[in-house]
C-alpha positions in Angstrom: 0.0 0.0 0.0 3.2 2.7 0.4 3.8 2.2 -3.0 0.4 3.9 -4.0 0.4 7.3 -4.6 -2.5 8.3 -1.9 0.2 7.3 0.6 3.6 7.6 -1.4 3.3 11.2 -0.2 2.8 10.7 3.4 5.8 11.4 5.1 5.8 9.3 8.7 4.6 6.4 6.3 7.5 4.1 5.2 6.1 0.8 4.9 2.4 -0.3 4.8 1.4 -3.7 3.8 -1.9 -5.6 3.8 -2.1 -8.8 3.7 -4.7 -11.9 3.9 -5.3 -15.1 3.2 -8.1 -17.7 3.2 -7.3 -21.2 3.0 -8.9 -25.1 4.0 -6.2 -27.4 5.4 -6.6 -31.2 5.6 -5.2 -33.1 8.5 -5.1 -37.4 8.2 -2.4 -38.0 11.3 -5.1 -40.7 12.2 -3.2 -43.7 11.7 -2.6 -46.4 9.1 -5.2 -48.8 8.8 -8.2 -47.1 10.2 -10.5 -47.6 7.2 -10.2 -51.6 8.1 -11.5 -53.8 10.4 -8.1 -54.5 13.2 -7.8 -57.9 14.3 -5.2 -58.4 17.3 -3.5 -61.7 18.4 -4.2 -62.7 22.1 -7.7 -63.5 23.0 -8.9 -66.1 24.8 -7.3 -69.4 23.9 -8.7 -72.0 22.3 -7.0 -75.8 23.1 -3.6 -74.0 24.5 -3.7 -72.2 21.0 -3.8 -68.1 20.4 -6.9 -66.7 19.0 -7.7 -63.5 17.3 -10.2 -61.2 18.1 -12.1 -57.6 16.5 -9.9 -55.2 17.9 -11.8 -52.0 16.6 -14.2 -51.5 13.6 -13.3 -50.0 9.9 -14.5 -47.1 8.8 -14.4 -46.5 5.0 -16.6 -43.5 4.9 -13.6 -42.0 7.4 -12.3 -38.8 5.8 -10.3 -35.9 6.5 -10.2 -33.7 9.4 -10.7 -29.9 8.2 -9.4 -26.6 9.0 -10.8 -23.1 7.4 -8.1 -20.6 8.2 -8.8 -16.6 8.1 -5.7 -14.6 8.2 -5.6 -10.7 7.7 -2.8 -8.4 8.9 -1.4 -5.1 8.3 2.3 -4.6 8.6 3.8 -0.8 8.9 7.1 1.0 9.5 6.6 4.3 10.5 8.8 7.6 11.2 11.9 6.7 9.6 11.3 3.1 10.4 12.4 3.5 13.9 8.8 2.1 14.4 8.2 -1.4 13.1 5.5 -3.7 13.8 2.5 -6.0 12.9 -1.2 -6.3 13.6 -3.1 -10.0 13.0 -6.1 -11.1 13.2 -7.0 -14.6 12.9 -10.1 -17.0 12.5 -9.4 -20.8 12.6 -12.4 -23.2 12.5 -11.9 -27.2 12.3 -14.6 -29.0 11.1 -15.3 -33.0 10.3 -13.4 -33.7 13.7 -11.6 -37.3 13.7 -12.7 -38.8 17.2 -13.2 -42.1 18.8 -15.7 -42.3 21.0 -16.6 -45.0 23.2 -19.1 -47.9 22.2 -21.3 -49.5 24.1 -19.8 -52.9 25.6 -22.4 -54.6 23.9 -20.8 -54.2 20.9 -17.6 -56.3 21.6 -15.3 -53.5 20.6 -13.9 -50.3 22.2 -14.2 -47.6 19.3 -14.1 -46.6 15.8 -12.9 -43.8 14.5 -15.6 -41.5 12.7 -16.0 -37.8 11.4 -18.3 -35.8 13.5 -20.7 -34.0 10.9 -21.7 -30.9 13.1 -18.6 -30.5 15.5 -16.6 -27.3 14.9 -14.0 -25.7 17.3 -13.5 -21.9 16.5 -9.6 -20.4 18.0 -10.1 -16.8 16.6 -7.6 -14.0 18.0 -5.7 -10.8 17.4 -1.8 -10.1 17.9 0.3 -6.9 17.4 3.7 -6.7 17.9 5.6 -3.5 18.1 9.6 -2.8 17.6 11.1 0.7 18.1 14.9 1.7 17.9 15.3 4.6 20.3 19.1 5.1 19.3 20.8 4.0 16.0 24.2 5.5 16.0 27.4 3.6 15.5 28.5 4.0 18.9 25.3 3.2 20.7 21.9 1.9 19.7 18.9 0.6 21.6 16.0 -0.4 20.7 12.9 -2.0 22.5 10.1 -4.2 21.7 7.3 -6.4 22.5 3.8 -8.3 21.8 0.7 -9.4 22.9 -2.1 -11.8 21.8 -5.2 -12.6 22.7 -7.2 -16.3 21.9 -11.0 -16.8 22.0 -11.9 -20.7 22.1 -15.0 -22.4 21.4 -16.6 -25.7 20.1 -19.1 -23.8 17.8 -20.8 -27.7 17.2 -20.5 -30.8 19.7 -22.9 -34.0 18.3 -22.1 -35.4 21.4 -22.6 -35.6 25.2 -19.9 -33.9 27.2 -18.6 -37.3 28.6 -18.3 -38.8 25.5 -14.1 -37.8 25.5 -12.9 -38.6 28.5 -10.6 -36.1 30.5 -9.3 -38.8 33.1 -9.5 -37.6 36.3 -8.4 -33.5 35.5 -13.1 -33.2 35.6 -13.0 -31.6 32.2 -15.9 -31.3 29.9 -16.4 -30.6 25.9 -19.6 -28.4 25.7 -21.7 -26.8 22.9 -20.8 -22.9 23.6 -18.1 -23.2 26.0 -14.1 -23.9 25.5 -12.6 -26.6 24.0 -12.1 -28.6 27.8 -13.8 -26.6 30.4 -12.9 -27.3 34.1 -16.6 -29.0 35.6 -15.6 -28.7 39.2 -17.0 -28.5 42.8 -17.0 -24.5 44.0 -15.1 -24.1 47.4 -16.7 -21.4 49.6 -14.0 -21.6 52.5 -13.6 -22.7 56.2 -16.4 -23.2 58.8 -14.6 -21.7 61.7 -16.4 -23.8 64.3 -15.6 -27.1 63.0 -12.6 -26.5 60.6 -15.1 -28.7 57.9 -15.0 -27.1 54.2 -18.4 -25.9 52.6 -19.2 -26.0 49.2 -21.6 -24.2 46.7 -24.2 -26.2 45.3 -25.2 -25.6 41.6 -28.3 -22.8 43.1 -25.0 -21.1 44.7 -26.3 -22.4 48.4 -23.6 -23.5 51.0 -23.4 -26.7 52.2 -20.9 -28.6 54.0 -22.0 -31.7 52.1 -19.4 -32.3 48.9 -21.4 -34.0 45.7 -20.6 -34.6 42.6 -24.0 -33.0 41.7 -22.5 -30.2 42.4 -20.4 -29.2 40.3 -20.0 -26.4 37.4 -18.3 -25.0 34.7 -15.9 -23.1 36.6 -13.0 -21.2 35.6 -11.1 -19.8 32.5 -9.1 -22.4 30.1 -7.5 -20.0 28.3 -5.3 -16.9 29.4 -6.5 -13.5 28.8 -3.4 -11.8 26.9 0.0 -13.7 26.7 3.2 -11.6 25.6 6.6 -10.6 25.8 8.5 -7.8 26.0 12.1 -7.2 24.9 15.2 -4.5 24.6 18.4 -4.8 23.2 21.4 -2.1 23.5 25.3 -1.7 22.2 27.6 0.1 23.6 31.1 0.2 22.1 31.7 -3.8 22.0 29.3 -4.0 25.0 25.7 -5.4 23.8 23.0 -6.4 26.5 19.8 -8.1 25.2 16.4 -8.8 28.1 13.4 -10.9 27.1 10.7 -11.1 29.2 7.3 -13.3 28.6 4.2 -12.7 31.0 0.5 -14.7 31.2 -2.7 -12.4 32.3 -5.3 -14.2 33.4 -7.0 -17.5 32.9 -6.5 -20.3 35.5 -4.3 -23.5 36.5 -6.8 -26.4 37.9 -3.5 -28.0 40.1 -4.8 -31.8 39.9 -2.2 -33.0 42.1 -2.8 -30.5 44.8 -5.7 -32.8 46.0 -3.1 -35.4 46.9 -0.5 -33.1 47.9 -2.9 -31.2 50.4 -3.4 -35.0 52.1 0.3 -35.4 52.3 1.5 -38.4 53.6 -1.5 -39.5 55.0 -1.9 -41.2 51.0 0.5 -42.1 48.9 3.3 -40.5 50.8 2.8 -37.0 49.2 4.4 -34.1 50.7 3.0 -31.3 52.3 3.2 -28.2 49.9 4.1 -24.7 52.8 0.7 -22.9 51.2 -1.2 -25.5 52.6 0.3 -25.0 56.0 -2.9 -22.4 56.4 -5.2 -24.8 58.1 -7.8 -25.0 60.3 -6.5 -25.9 64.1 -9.1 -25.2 66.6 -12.5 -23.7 66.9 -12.9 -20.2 65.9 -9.1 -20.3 63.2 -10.1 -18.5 60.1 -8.0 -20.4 57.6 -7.6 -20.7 53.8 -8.0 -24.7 53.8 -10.0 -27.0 56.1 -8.7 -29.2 59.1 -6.1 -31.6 58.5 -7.5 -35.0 57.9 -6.1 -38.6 56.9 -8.8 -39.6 55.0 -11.0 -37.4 52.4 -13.9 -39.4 52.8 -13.7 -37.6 56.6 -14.9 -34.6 54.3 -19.1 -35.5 54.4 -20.1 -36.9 50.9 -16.3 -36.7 50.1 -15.8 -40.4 48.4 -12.0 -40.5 47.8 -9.4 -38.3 47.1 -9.4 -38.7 43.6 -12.9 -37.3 43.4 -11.9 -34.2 45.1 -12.4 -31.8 42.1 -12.7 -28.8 43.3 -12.2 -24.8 42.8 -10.2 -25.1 46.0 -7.5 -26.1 43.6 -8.3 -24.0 41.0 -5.9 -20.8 40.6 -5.0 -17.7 38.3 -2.4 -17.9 36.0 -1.0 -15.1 35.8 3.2 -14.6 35.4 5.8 -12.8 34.6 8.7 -14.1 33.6 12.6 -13.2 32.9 13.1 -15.5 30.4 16.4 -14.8 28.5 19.4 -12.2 30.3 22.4 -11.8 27.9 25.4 -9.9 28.0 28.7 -9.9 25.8 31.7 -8.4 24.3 33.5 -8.4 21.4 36.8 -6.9 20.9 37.6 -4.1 19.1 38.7 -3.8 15.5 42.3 -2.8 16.4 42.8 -5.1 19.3 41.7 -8.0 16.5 44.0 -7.1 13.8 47.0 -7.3 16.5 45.7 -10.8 17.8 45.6 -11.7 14.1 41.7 -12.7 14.2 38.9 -12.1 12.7 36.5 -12.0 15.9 36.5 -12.2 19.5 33.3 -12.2 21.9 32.6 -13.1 25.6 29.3 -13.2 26.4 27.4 -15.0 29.9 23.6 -15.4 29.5 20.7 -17.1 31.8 17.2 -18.3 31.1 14.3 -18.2 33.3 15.8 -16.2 35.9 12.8 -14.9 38.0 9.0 -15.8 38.1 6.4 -13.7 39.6 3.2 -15.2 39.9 1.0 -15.6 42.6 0.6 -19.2 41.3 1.7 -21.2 44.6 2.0 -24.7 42.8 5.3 -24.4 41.1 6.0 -23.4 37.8 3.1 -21.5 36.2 4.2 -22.4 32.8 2.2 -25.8 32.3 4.7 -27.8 29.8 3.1 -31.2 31.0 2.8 -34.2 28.4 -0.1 -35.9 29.2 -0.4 -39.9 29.2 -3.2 -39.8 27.2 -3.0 -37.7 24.0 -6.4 -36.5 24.0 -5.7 -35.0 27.3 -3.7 -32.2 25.4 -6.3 -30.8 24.1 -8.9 -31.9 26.5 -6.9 -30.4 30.3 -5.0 -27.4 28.4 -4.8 -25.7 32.0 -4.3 -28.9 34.4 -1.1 -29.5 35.4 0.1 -32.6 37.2 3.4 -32.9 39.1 4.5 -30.7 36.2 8.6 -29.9 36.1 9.6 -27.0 36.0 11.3 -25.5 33.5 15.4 -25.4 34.0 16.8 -22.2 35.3 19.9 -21.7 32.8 23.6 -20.3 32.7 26.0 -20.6 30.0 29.5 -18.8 29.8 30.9 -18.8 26.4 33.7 -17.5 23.8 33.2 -17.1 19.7 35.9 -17.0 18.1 36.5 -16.1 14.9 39.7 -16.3 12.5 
């Protein structure tokens, strides 16, 4: 668009560019095979001898997954091109979903593998990033820089019930009008401070101190509310100095192993985590978290640990993080051409330096690969035990000749 001559003639305007795109993307990572009947070796024996049996059911009507992508974005350099950047809007829509649902037992078999006709999962979103150089000299330059997106999720289409994928035990759901898996969990109200028992929220929003499974709701926010990064970069004769930082607002963690780790080693042997130190004691102790107990059935209505799905556990997920610090030096051109080489630099970086986050967990940057692969896309905000990421430092020399 600069080179048109409505804009060639505006001054602060170096660079404008419109772009977009419209395309439908096919995605087959089902599997060889899957159009076929599968027989497996292994059944029940027959006279000491191996038998097969129907393992799952073919499919030859079984086509293509489908993705519609809208792209449209506008890319600029303005005022000399000391301002750079992009804006991006997005609209993604998969359609003729590849699933395989359960069958009923009667059937013999555990699935097949079908397109779902009226399933469709929108991600639609917007993203600008922004680069300015503040100083360009040959002594000194700095420049800074950054971006921000923002995701919208929903399954616009969903033929079947919410159970019908399961979610293992992370309690989440795949809803008509909702996010692509929604936490479906039990709402914690807080402490009874005469008893130290919990109470809960039924689904009318009344307390009660009896936990159900009735109870529960869609609860929480899957996806983040903006995700970024921010960035600057500066030389200074042979000194250069580059900061990234990324940072989450909003949305929330559901912390599945928190429900084991606030029993401690009363099951399993878990430990203690210090945030749930805040406990109830004795009558009349306002606390975050109920009485200690060694058994979560001690909980009325509770009937095991691994049923305790609850907002108690769910929390935001907000974070900022320093994730890249660098620093280096390169020699000068005079002090090369003595040395007899072509280039000498020192530099020391780290990685993931500092977190803030009011997530009390661990590491608010969920990185965990699920067991099951549906649980990917199905617990995108549970974390399990997840690891967290490796706090880095590297020393190092380039040399040149």
């Amino acid at each position: 668009m600069s080179e048109e001559d409505f804009i060639k003639n505006i001054k602060f305007i170096n660079f404008l560019k419109l772009r977009a795109s419209f395309g439908i993307v096919g995605n087959a990572s089902i599997g060889s095979g899957n159009y076929y009947d599968n027989y497996r070796q292994g059944g029940t024996s027959y006279n000491g001898n191996p038998t097969l049996y129907l393992n799952n059911i073919g499919n030859p009507d079984l086509g293509w997954e489908q993705l519609q992508n809208v792209d449209v974005a506008v890319e600029f350099a303005l005022f000399g091109s000391k301002l750079t950047g992009e804006l991006a809007y997005y609209n993604k829509q998969t359609t003729s979903t590849i699933l395989s649902p359960g069958l009923s037992p009667s059937t013999g078999v555990p699935n097949i593998n079908r397109n779902l006709s009226e399933s469709r999962v929108l991600n639609e979103g917007l993203e600008l990033s922004l680069n300015y150089r503040i100083i360009s000299k040959p002594t000194i330059k700095w420049s800074v820089g950054g971006n921000i997106s923002r995701n919208y999720n929903e399954v616009l289409g969903w033929e079947l019930g919410p159970d019908a994928v399961s979610g293992g035990t992370n309690d989440t759901r795949v809803v008509k009008g909702l996010p692509l898996g929604v936490n479906y969990l039990v709402r914690y109200y807080g402490v009874d401070p005469a008893d130290g028992l919990p109470i809960w929220l039924d689904k009318a929003g009344k307390q009660t101190k009896t936990f159900s499974l009735d109870h529960r709701v869609f609860a929480g926010s899957v996806m983040p509310d903006y995700i970024g990064g921010f960035n600057t970069a500066a030389e200074y004769k042979g000194f250069d100095l580059s900061v990234l930082f990324t940072y989450v607002i909003g949305g929330n963690i559901y912390d599945n192993s928190g429900k084991y780790q606030f029993m401690g080693v009363s099951k399993k042997n878990w430990n203690f985590r210090e945030d749930f130190y805040d406990r109830w004691t004795k009558p009349g102790d306002v606390a975050r978290y109920p009485r200690l107990t060694t058994d979560a059935t001690n909980y009325p209505g509770l009937p095991s640990e691994d049923q305790f799905n609850s907002t108690m556990f769910l929390h935001d997920a907000s974070y900022l993080r320093l994730r890249e610090l660098s620093l280096g030096y390169s020699l000068s051109r005079t002090t090369l051409d003595k040395l007899k080489i072509r280039s000498l630099k020192f530099y020391l970086s780290g990685s993931n330096l500092l977190t803030f986050t009011k997530y009390p967990g661990g590491d608010p940057e969920i990185t965990r690969d699920f067991e099951n692969p549906q649980d990917r896309n199905l617990s995108p905000n549970v974390t399990y035990l997840t690891a967290p990421t490796q706090k880095t430092f590297v020393f190092g020399i380039n040399l040149g000749f």
